[in-house]
C-alpha positions in Angstrom: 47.1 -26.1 86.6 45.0 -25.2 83.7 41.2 -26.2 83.2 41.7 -29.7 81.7 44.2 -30.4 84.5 41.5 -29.2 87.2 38.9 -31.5 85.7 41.1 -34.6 86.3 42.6 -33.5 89.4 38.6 -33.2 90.9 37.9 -36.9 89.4 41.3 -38.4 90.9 40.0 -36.9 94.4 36.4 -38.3 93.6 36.4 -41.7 92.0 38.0 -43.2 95.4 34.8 -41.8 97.2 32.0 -42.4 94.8 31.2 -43.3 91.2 30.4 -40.2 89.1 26.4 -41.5 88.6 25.9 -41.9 92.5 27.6 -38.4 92.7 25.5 -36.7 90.0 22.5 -38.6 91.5 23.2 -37.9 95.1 23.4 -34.3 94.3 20.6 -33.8 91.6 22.9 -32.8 88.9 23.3 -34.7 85.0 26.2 -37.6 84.9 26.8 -35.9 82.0 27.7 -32.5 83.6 30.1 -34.3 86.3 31.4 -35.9 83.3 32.7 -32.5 81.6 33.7 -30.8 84.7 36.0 -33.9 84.5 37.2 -34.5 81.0 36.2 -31.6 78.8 37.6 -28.4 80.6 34.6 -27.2 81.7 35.0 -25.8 85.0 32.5 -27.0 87.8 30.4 -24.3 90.0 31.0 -23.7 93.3 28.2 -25.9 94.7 30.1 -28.4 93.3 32.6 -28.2 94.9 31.2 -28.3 98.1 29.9 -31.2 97.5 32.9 -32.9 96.5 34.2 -31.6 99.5 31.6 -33.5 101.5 32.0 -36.5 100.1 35.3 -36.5 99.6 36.8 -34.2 102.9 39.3 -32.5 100.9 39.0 -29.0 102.1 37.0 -26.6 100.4 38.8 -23.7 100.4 41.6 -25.4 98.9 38.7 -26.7 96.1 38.0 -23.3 95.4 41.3 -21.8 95.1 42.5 -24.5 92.3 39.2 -23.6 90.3 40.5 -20.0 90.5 44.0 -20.6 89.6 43.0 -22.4 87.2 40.1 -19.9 85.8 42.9 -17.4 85.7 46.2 -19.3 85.2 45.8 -19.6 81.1 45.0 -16.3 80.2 45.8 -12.5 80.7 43.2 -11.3 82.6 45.3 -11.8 86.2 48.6 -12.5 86.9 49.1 -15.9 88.8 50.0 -13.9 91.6 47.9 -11.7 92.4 45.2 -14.8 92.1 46.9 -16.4 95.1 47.5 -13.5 96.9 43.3 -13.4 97.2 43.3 -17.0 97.5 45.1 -16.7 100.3 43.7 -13.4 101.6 46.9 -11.9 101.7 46.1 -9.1 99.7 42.9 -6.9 99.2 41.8 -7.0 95.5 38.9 -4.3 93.3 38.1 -5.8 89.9 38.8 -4.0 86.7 36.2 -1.9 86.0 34.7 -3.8 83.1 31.2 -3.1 81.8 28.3 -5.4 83.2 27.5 -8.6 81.1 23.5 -8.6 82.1 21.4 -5.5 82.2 17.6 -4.7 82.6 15.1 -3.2 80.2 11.3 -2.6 80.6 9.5 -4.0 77.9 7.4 -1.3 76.0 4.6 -2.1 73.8 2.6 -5.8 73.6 4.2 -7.3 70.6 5.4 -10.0 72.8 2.6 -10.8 74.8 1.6 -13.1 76.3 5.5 -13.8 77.2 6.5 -10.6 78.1 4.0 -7.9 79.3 4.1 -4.1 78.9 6.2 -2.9 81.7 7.8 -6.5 82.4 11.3 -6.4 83.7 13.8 -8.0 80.6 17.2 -9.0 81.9 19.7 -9.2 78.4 23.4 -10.3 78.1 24.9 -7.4 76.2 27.9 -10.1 75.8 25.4 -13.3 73.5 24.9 -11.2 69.8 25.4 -13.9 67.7 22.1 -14.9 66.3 20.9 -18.1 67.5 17.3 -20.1 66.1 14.3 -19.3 68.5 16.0 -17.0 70.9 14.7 -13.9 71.5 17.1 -10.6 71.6 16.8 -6.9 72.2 17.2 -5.2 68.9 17.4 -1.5 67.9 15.4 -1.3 64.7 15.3 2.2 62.9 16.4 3.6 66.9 14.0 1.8 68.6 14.6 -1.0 70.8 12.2 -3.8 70.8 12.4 -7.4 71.6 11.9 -10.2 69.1 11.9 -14.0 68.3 14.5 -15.0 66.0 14.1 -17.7 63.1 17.1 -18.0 60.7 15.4 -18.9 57.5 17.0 -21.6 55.2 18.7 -19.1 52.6 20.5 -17.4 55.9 18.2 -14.7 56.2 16.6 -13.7 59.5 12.7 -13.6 60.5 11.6 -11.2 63.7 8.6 -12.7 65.3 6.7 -11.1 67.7 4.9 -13.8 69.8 1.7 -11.6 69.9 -0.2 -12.7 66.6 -1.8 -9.6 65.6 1.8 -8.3 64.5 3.4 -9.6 61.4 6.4 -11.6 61.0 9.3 -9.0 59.8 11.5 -10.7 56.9 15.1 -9.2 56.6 17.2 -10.8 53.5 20.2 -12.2 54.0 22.0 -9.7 52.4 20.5 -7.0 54.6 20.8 -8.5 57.6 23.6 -6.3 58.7 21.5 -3.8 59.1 20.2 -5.2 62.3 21.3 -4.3 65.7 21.8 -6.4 68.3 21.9 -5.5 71.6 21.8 -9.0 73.9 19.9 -12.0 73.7 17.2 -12.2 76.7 17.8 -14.5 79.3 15.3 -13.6 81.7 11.6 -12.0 81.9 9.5 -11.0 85.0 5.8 -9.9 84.1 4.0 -8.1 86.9 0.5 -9.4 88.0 
């Protein structure tokens, strides 16, 4: 069962029980994120799945392992065997060591303030480098790392902001935008008090 298949197999066990908008209202989620766990491939998290569980009584774990198998089933990462071998807790299984996703940094400097403090704890996916309007990213500039705004200006060239004021916008042409690094776009901030 691939992802697409999983997505209609979770709606044929859940339009007997209850409509998708009493579902997504019931459990203080969008219609429209039921709606492409169902028919767009998208797989549904875990909490989910327990729900549809509960409404439905089709047994969780059996919820869970589908989502897996089909997680796993269309690519190379795991063989379909092993996957239900842990399904099944038949076998003991250690990941591949693969490098985390999401690491800190502690924000030097106040060229972001007042969203990020000095010393505030900056969680970045090392995985999200593709430039994206309004985001902010860790970049390494001239070998130093620093955080800032992006803005993709009309002509395809990139603005950094920094969201304290009293530091100029920093304009890179198009054509030298290559020259940036990116490390990760920031997807979380905690300031200290």
């Amino acid at each position: 069962m691939n992802e697409k298949e999983f997505g209609q197999w979770i709606k044929s066990l859940r339009a007997p029980h209850i409509t998708r908008v009493a579902m997504a209202k019931k459990y203080e989620c969008h219609p429209n994120t039921l709606k492409s766990y169902e028919n767009s491939g998208r797989l549904p998290d875990v909490d989910y799945l327990l729900a549809l569980s509960n409404e439905t009584g089709y047994d969780f774990r059996e919820l869970t392992k589908q989502r897996v198998i089909a997680r796993f089933s269309s690519n190379n990462i795991l063989d379909l065997k092993t996957v239900l071998q842990v399904c099944e807790g038949t076998t003991e299984y250690s990941a591949p060591n693969l490098p985390p996703l999401h690491h800190d940094w502690s924000a030097e400097g106040n060229t972001m303030e007042p969203t990020i403090r000095e010393g505030a704890r900056v969680v970045y996916d090392s995985s999200d480098t593709d430039l994206t309007d309004g985001q902010m990213y860790l970049l390494r500039i001239n070998e130093t790392q620093c955080i800032r705004r992006i803005q993709i200006t009309i002509d395809g060239g990139i603005n950094l902001i920094c969201d304290n004021n009293s530091y100029p916008v920093q304009s890179l042409p198009k054509e030298k935008s290559d020259m940036l690094d990116i490390i990760g776009r920031v997807t979380s901030v905690t300031n200290s008090f």
